[in-house]
C-alpha positions in Angstrom: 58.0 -40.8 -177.5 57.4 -41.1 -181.4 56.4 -38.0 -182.3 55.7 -38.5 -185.4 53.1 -41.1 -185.3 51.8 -38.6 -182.5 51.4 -35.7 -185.4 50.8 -38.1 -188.1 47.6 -39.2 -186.5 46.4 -35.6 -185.3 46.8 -34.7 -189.2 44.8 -37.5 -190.5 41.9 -35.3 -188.7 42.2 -32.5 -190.6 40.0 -34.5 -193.4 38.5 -37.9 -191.4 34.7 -38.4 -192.1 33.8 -37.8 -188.6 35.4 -34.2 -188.5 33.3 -34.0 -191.6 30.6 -34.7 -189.8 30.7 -32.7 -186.9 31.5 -29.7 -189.1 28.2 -30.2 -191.1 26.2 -31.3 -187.6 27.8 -27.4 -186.0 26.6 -25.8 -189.7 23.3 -26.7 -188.5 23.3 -25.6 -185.6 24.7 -21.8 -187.0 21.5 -21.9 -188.7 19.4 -22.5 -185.6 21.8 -20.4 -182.9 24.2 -18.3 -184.8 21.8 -17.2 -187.0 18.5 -17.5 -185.8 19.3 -17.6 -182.4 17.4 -20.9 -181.8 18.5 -23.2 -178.4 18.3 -26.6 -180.0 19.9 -28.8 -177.7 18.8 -32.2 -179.6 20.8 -32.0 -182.7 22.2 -35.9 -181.7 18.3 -36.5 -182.2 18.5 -35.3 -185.9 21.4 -37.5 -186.6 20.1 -40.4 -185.1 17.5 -40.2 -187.2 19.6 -39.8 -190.5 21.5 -42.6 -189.2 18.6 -44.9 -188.7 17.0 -43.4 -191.6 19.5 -44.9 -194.2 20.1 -47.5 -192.2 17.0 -49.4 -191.7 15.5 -48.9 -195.1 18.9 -50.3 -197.0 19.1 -53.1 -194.5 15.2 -54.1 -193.9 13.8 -53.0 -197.2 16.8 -53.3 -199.8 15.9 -49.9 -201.0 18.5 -47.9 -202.9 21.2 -45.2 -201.3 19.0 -42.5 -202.7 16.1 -43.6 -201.7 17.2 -44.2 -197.9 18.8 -40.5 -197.7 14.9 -39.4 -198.8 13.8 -41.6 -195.6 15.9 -39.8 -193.5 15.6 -36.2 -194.6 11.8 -36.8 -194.7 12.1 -38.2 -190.9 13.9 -34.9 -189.8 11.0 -32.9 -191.4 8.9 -34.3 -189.2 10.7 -34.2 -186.4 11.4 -30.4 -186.7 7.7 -30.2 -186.8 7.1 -32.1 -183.8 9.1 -30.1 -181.7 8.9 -27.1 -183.2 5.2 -26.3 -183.7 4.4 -26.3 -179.8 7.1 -24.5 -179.0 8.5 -21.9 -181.4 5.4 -19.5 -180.5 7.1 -19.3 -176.6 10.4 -18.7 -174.8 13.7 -20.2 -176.4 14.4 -22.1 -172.9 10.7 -24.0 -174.0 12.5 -25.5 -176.9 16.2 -26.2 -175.3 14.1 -28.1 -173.0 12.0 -29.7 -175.5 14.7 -30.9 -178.0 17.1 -32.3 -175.6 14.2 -34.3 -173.9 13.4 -35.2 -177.1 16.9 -36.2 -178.7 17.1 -38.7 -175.5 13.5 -40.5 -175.9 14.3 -40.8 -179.6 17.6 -42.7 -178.2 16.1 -45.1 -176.0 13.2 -46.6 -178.5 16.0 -47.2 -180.9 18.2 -49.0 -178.1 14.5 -50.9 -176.3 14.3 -54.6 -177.1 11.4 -54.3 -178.1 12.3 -53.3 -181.4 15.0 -55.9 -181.9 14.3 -57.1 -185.4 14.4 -53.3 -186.9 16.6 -51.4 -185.2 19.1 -53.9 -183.6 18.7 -52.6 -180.2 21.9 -51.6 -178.3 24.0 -53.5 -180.5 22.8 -51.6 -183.7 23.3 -52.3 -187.4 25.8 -52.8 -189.5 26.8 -53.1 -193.2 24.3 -51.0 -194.7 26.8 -49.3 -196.9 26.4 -52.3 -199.7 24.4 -50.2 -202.2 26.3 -47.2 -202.1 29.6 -48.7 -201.8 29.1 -50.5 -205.2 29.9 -46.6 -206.7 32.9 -46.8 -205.3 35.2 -45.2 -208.0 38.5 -45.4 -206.3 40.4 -49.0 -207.0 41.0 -51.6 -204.5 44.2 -51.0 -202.1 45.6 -48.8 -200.0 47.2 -45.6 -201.3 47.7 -41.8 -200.5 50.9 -39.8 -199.0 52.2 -39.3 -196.1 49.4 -39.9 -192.7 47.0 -39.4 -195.4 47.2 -43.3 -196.3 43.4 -45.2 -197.0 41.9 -48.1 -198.2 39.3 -47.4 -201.3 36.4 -47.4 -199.1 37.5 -44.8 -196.7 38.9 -42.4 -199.5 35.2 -43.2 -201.1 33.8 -41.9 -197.9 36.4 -38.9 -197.4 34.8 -37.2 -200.9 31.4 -37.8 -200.2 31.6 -36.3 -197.2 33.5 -33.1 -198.1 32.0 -32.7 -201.1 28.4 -32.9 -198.4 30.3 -30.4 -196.2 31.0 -28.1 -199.2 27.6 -28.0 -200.8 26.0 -27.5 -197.3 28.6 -24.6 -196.8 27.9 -22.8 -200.2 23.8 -23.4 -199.4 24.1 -21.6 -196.0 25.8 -19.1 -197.4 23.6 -18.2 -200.6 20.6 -18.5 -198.4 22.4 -16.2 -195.5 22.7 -13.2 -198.0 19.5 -13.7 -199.2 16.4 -11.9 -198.0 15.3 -15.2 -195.9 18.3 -14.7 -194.1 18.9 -11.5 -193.2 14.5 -11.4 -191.7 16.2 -14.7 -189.3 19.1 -12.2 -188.3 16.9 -10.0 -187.2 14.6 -12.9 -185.4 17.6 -13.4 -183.5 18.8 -9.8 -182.5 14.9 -8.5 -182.1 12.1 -10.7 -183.2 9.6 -7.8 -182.0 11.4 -5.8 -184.0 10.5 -8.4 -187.3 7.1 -8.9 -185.9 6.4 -5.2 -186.2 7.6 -5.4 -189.8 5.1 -7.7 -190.7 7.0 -11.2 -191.1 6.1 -13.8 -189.2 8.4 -14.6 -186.9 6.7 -18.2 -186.4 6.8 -19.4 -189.8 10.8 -18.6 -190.1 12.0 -20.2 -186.9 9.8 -23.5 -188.0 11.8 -23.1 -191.3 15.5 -22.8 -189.9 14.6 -25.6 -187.3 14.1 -27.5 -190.2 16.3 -26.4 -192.6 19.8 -26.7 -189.8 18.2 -30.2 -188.5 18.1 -31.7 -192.2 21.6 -30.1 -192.2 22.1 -32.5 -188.6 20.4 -35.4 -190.3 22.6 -35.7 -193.4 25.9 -35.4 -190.8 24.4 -38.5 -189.1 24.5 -40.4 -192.4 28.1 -39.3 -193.1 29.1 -40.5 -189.5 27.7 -44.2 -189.5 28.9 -44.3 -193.2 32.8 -45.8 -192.3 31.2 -47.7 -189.5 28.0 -49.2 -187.9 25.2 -47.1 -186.5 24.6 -47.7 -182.6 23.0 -45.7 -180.4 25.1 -44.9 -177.6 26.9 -42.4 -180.3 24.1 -39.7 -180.2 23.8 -39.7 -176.4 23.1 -36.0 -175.3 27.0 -35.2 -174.8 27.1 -35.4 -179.0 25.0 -31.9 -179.1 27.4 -30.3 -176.6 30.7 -31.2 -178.3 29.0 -30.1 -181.6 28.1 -26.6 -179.5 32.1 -26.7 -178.7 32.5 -27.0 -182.3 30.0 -24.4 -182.9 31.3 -22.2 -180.6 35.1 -22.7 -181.2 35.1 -21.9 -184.7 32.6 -19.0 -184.7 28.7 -19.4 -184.3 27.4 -16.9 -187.1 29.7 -18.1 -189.5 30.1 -20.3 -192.6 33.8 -21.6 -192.2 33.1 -21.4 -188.5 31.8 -25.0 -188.0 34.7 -26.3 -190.3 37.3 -24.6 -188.9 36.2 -25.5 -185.6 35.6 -29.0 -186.3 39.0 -29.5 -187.6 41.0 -27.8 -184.3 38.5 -30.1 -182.0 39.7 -33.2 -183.9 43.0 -32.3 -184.3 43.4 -31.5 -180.8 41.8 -34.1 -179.4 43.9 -36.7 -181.7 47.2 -35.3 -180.0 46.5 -34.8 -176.7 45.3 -38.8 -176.8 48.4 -39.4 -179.1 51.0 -37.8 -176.5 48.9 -38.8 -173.1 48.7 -42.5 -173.6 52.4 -42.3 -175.6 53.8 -40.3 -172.0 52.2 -42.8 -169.4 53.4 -45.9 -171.6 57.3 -44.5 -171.4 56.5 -43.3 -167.5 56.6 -39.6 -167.9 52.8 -39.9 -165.4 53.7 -42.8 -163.0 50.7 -42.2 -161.0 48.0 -42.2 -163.7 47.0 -45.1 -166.0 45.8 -45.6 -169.0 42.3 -45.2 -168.2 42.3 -41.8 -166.7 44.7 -40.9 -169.8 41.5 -41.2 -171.8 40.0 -38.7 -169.6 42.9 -36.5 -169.0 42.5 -35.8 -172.6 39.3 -34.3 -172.7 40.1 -31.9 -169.7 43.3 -30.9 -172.4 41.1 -30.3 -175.3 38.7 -28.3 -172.5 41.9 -25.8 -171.5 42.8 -25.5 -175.1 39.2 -24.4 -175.7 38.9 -22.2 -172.5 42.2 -20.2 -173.8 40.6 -19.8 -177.3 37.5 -18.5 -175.4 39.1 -16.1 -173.2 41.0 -14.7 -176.0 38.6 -14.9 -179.0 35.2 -14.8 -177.4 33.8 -14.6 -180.7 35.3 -17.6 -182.0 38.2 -18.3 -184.5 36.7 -16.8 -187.0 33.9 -14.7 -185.6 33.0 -11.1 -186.2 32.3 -9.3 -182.4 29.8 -7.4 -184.4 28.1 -9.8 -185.4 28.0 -12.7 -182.8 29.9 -12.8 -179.5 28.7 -15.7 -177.3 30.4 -14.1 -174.1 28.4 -11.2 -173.6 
């Protein structure tokens, strides 16, 4: 069993892009449900859209990086209102439903054949990272320490994406302490309550559904940047592991998403590591390497029960402030 190429690869999650990503797709999501206490279960529909967003525009159009993350945010915008202006003013089950349904539709017009040409159907599209990747600062090669070894271009992508996650981070928590968010904390304990004051209740759900799914959209751009952008990624399983993430870490939290992010991926890394390591040398006889793949999720699933039963607020949730096991 090589250990160490078993923990070297679980620590090269602890900063990849797509833990990056998840962590600023759950940061989102504490906007909607941690904070505001909105059930969006289509977040894989926001980053699909800033995945296609950048994509199609550098590819089909030649536009500049800038000008394709504009596409996308401006795509989410619209999106949020789509959903959310039927169905913010009823129950919260109305927009689960709504978002979900919608996340999945969104899916299958990018993978129809109809559109071909522009969105590559099932086989999606690839090398649309040209214009941006001719800022690349870091020098052809492969260098770091220890796991932590990268060519340029994924070390390019490593400090956009934290430096993404951190902004996003320091946002969320300026606007959280501000009086915008402290009228959607109260949304989400009593809306009636912040009806009564005056506010309307309306307006600020529309605006955290489209403040957390811009937050969703610019995760889908930093997890198609290291590789192509195909559909079958944001199937509706994507919004769930991002509510484990959510959920793990802490819902109505900051560091929350991050921390929870990181654990998933780590997790996850070495329970696939030392599975498919421990049925190679015989230590499973009866199990092969296909249901090692699986056996890996239903790991990462007890780990997360355990953390549940023990910290039902999360890693780094306040019980006064947000349990999710009531």
């Amino acid at each position: 069993m090589d250990w160490g190429a078993i923990f070297g690869n679980a620590a090269v999650e602890l900063i990849s892009p797509t833990t990056a990503a998840y962590a600023l797709a759950a940061l989102g999501l504490a906007i909607h449900f941690g904070y505001t206490g909105l059930l969006n279960f289509g977040q894989a529909g926001f980053m699909l859209l800033g995945a296609y967003g950048y994509a199609i525009p550098a590819l089909k159009l030649g536009w500049p990086f800038w000008a394709c993350v504009l596409t996308a945010l401006a795509a989410s915008v619209i999106f949020a209102l789509i959903l959310g202006i039927p169905t913010l003013r009823l129950r919260a089950d109305y927009l689960a439903i709504v978002t979900i349904a919608a996340a999945e539709v969104l899916r299958l017009i990018f993978t129809t054949n109809e559109f071909r040409a522009v969105t590559g159907s099932a086989n999606g599209l690839s090398e649309f990272q040209v214009d941006l990747l001719a800022l690349n600062p870091f020098p052809p090669g492969r260098y770091g320490f220890g796991p932590f070894v990268f060519d340029n271009r994924v070390w390019f992508f490593l400090v956009i994406a934290w430096i993404v996650v951190a902004i996003a981070a320091v946002f969320t928590w300026l606007i959280m302490r501000s009086p915008w968010g402290r009228v959607v904390k109260g949304i989400r304990e009593d809306e009636d309550a912040v009806r009564a004051l005056g506010k309307n209740v309306y307006s600020y759900k529309i605006q955290s559904l489209i403040l957390g799914g811009l937050l969703g959209t610019l995760a889908g751009i930093l997890f198609v940047l290291p590789r192509a952008v195909v559909p079958s990624y944001f199937q509706p399983t994507l919004t769930f592991v991002i509510y484990a993430v959510l959920l793990l870490g802490g819902a109505a939290t900051i560091l929350g998403p991050i921390v929870g992010s990181i654990v998933f991926w780590v997790l996850l890394s070495f329970f696939s590591g030392f599975v498919s390591r421990a049925v190679t040398a015989g230590w499973f006889p009866f199990m092969t390497q296909v249901q090692a793949g699986q056996l890996r999720f239903i790991l990462v699933g007890v780990a997360i029960m355990l953390i549940v039963v023990f910290m039902p607020q999360g890693l780094l949730g306040n019980k006064k402030e947000l349990a999710f096991v009531k």
